[in-house]
N, C-alpha and C positions, 0 to 999 in steps of 0.2 A: 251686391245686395241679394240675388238671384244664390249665388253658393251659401252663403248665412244661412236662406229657408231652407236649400236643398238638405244641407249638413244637421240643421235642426230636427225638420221630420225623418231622417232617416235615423239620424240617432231616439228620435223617440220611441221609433218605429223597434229597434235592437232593444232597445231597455225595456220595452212592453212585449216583446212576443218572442223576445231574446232569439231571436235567428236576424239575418237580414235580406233586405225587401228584395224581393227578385224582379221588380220593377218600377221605378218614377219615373214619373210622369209631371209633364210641367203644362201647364193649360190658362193661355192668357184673359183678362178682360182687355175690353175691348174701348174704343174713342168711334165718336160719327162725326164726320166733319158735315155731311150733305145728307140728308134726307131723316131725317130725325121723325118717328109714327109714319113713314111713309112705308117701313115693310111688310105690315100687315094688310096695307091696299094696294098690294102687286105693283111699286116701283123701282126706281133705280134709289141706291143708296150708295153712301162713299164711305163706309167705318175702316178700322184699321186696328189689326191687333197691338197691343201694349205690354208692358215691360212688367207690369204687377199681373203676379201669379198667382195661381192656387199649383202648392207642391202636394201631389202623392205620392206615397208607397204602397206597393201593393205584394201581395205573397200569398201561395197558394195555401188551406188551410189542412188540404184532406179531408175535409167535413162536408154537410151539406148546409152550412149556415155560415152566413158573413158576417164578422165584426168590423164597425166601424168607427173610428174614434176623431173627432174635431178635435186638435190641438188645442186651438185659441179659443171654443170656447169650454175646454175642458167638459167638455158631452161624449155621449157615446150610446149605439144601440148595436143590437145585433137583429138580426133579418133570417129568417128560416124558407130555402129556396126551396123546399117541399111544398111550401103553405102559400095560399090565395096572399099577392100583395094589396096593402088596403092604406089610405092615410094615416099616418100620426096625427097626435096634436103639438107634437115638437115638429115645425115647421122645417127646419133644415132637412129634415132626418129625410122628408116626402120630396126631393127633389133625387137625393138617390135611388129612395122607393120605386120610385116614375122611370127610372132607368133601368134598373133592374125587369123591371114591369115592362118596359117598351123590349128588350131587349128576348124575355120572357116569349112575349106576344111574337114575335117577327121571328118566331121559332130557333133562336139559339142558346145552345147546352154549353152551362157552364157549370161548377161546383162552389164549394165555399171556399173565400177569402177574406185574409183579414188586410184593413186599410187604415190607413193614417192620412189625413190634409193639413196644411198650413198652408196660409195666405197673406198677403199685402195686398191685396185689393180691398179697401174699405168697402166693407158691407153700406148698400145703400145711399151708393153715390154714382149712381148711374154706369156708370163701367161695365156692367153685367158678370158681376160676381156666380150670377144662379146659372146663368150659363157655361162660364168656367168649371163651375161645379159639375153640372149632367155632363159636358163632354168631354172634359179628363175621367169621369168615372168609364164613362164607353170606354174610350179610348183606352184605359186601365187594364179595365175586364178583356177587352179585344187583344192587346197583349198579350197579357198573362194566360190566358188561354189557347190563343192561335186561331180568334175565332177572324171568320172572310167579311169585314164589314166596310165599302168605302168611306171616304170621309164625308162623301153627302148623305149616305144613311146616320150616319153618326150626329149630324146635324140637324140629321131632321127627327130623330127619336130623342135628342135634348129639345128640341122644341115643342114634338108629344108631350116629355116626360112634362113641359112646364105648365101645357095646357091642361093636362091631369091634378098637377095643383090647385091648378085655380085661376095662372094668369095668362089671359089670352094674347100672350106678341106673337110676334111674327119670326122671320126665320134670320134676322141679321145678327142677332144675337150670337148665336148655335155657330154659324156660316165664319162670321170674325173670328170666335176662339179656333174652330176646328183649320179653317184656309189662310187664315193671316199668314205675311211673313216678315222677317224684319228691315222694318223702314221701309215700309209700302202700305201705301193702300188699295183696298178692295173695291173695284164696282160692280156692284151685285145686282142684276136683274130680280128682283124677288116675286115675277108673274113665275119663268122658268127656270130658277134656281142658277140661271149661268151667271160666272163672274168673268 
């Protein structure tokens, strides 16, 4: 199922910007088996990365402005990295923004690129699609630039970037896509960030 998406966005990615991606990135939702609203009050939880993804591609643009384009829902915006980032009112769009923005703030230089995503994670089914979302984008941009980020800052500027949205969780979210591995689960202390 996993090659389908991959081979999908990458061929859209070739037909839209007619060169090919110089990096995908595959970024899981995640399952909790133990501690369900327990990460946001500094507990132990037990989640575990999962098999439905969110696919990018990513490729450098030479610009100072990023294009971005959602497959599935056939949207698309661009982002200008000279200019104060601010919310949309297209809701998706502000979960990248937040990334861009946390990644901004914590003082790393990067330039324009252009992205494409596809997913099978059902939007809003608790899985945590918006985290998949923030931290394959990191993850992306870290790449494709060569920038020094570990994978607990990565984790923890998707979980900025979510709080800048709007929605206040905690950090299991971020922690499952970015440290899962397959067929395993996580136990995350989420007072000190240890698993």
């Amino acid at each position: 199922m996993n090659d389908l998406l991959i081979e999908k966005t990458k061929t859209f990615f070739q037909n839209t910007f007619q060169n090919t991606p110089e990096k995908i990135v595959l970024s899981p939702g995640r399952i909790n088996i133990i501690g369900e609203h327990i990460d946001y009050n500094d507990g132990f939880v037990l989640p575990a990365a999962i098999d439905k993804i969110i696919c990018f591609a990513f490729s450098k643009n030479n610009t100072k402005k990023s294009k971005i384009i959602a497959i599935d829902l056939n949207e698309e915006f661009e982002v200008d990295l000279t200019k104060p980032i601010s919310l949309s009112k297209v809701i998706w769009t502000n979960y990248i923004l937040g990334v861009i923005k946390q990644l901004q703030e914590n003082g790393f230089s990067f330039d324009g690129f252009n992205c494409v995503f596809s997913s099978d994670i059902p939007v809003g089914s608790g899985l945590s699609s918006s985290a998949a979302l923030e931290c394959g984008t990191i993850f992306g941009i870290k790449e494709l630039f060569n920038l020094s980020i570990p994978k607990v800052d990565i984790a923890l500027m998707g979980q900025k970037a979510e709080h800048w949205v709007g929605i206040n969780c905690g950090i299991m979210d971020q922690f499952s896509s970015v440290m899962g591995l397959e067929n395993k689960v996580i136990k995350i202390d989420c007072k000190n960030f240890r698993i």
